[in-house]
C-alpha positions as CSV (number, residue, x, y, z in Angstrom):
1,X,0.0,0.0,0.0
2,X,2.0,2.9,-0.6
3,X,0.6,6.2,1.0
4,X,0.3,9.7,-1.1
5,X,0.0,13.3,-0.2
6,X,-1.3,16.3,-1.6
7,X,1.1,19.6,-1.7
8,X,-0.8,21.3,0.9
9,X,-0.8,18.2,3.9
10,X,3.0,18.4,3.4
11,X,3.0,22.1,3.2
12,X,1.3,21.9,6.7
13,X,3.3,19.2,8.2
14,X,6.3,20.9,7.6
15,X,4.9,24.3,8.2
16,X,3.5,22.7,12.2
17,X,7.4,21.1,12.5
18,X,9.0,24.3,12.2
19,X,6.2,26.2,14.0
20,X,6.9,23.5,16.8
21,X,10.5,23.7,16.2
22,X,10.9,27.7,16.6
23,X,8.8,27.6,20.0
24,X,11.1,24.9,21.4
25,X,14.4,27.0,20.4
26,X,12.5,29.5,22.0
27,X,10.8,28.5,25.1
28,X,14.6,26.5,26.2
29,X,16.2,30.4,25.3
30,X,13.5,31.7,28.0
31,X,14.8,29.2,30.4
32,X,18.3,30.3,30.0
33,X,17.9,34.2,29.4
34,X,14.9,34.7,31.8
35,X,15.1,38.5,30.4
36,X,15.1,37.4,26.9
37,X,11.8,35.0,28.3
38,X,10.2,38.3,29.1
39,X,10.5,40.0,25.9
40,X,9.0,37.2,24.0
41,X,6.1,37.3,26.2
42,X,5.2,40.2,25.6
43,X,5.6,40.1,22.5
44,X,3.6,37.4,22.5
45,X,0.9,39.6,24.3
46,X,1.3,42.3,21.5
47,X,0.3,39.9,18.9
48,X,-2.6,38.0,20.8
49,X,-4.0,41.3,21.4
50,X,-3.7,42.9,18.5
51,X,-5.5,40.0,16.9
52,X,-8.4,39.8,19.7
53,X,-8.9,43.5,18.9
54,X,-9.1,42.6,15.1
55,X,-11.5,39.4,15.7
56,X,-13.7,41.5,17.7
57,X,-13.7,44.4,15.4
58,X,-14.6,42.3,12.1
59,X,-18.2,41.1,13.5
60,X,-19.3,44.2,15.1
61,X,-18.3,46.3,11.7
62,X,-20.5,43.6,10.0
63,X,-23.4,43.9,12.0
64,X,-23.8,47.2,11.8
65,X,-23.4,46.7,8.1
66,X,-26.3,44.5,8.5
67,X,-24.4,41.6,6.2
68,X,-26.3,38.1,7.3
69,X,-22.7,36.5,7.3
70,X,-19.3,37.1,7.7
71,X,-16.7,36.5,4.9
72,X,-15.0,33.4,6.4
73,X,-11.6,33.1,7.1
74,X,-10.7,29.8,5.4
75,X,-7.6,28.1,7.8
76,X,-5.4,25.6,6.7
77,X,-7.2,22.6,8.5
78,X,-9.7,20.6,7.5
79,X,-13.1,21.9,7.8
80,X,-12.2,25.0,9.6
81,X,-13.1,28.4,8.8
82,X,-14.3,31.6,11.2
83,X,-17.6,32.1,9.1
84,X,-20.1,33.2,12.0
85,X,-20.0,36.4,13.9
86,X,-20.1,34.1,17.6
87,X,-17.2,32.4,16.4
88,X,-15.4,35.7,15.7
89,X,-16.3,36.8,19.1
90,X,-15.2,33.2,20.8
91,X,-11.7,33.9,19.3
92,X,-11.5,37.0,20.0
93,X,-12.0,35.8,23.8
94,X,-9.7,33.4,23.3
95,X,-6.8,35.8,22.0
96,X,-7.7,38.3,24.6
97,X,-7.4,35.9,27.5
98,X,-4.4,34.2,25.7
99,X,-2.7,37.9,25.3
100,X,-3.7,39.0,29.4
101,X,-2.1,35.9,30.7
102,X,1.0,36.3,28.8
103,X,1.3,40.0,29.5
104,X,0.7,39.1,33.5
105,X,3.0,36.4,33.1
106,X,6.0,38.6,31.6
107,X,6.1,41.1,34.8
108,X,6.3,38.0,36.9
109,X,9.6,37.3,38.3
110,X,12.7,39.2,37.7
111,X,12.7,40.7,41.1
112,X,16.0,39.6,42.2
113,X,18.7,42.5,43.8
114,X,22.3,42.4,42.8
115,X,24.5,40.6,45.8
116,X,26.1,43.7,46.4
117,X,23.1,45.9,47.8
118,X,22.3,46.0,51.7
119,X,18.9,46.5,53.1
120,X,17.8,49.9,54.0
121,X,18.4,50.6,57.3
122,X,15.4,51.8,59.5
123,X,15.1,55.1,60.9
124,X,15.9,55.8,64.6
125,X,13.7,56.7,66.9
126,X,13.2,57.5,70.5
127,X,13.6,54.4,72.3
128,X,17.0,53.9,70.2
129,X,18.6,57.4,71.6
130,X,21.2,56.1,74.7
131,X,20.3,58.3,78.1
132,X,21.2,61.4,78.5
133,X,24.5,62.5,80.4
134,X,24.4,65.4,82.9
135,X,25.6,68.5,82.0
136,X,26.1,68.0,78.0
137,X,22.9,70.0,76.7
138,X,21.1,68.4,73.9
C-alpha cells in the first residue's frame, strides 16, 4: 500500500514542524535568558491582542453593516473556517485571555537584587537614643 499526499498536507506538516520547532528553540532560550523570556512574552501579548482586537472588530463592523454573514476566514485545516460572527467573538476571547495571561506572566519574576546591595536601614527613633549624660545640653 504505498501512501500519497497532496502539496498542501506536506505544506502543513512541515509548516507545524517548524512552528513546533521555533517555540522549542524559543521556550529553552527563556529558560536560559529569563530576560530574553520576558521579551518574547510580551511580544507574544502584543500579537494575541492585537489580533483579539481585530476578531472582535470584524463582527461588530458587520453587524452594523447589517451583512447576514461574515466573509469566512478559510484556515489551513480541514473543515475549519471563522464564518459566524459568535465564532469571531469566541476567538477574540480566546486571543484576549491568551494575550492577558502572557502579559501578566512577563512582569512575573525578575525581582532579584544584585548581591552587592544591603537593606535599608530603619530610621531611629526615640527608644533607640542612649540616656542622656548630665551637663552635655542636647
Amino acid at each position: 500500500m504505498v501512501m500519497t499526499f497532496d502539496f498542501v498536507t506536506i505544506l502543513l506538516c512541515v509548516g507545524v514542524f517548524l512552528l513546533v520547532a521555533v517555540v522549542g528553540t524559543l521556550i529553552t532560550l527563556s529558560l536560559i535568558y529569563p530576560r530574553l523570556g520576558r521579551i518574547f512574552l510580551r511580544v507574544i501579548a502584543a500579537v494575541a491582542l492585537a489580533l483579539a482586537m481585530a476578531l472582535a472588530t470584524w463582527p461588530t463592523v458587520s453587524m452594523i453593516r447589517k451583512e447576514p454573514h461574515l466573509r469566512p476566514i478559510i484556515l489551513p485545516l480541514p473543515n475549519s473556517s471563522i464564518g459566524e460572527i459568535s465564532e469571531a467573538y469566541g476567538w477574540s476571547g480566546a486571543m484576549a485571555v491568551l494575550g492577558g495571561l502572557a502579559l501578566g506572566f512577563s512582569f512575573m519574576g525578575g525581582g532579584k537584587k544584585p548581591e552587592g546591595t544591603a537593606p535599608p536601614r530603619p530610621e531611629p527613633t526615640a527608644g533607640d537614643l542612649p540616656p542622656p549624660i548630665e551637663g552635655v545640653p542636647r
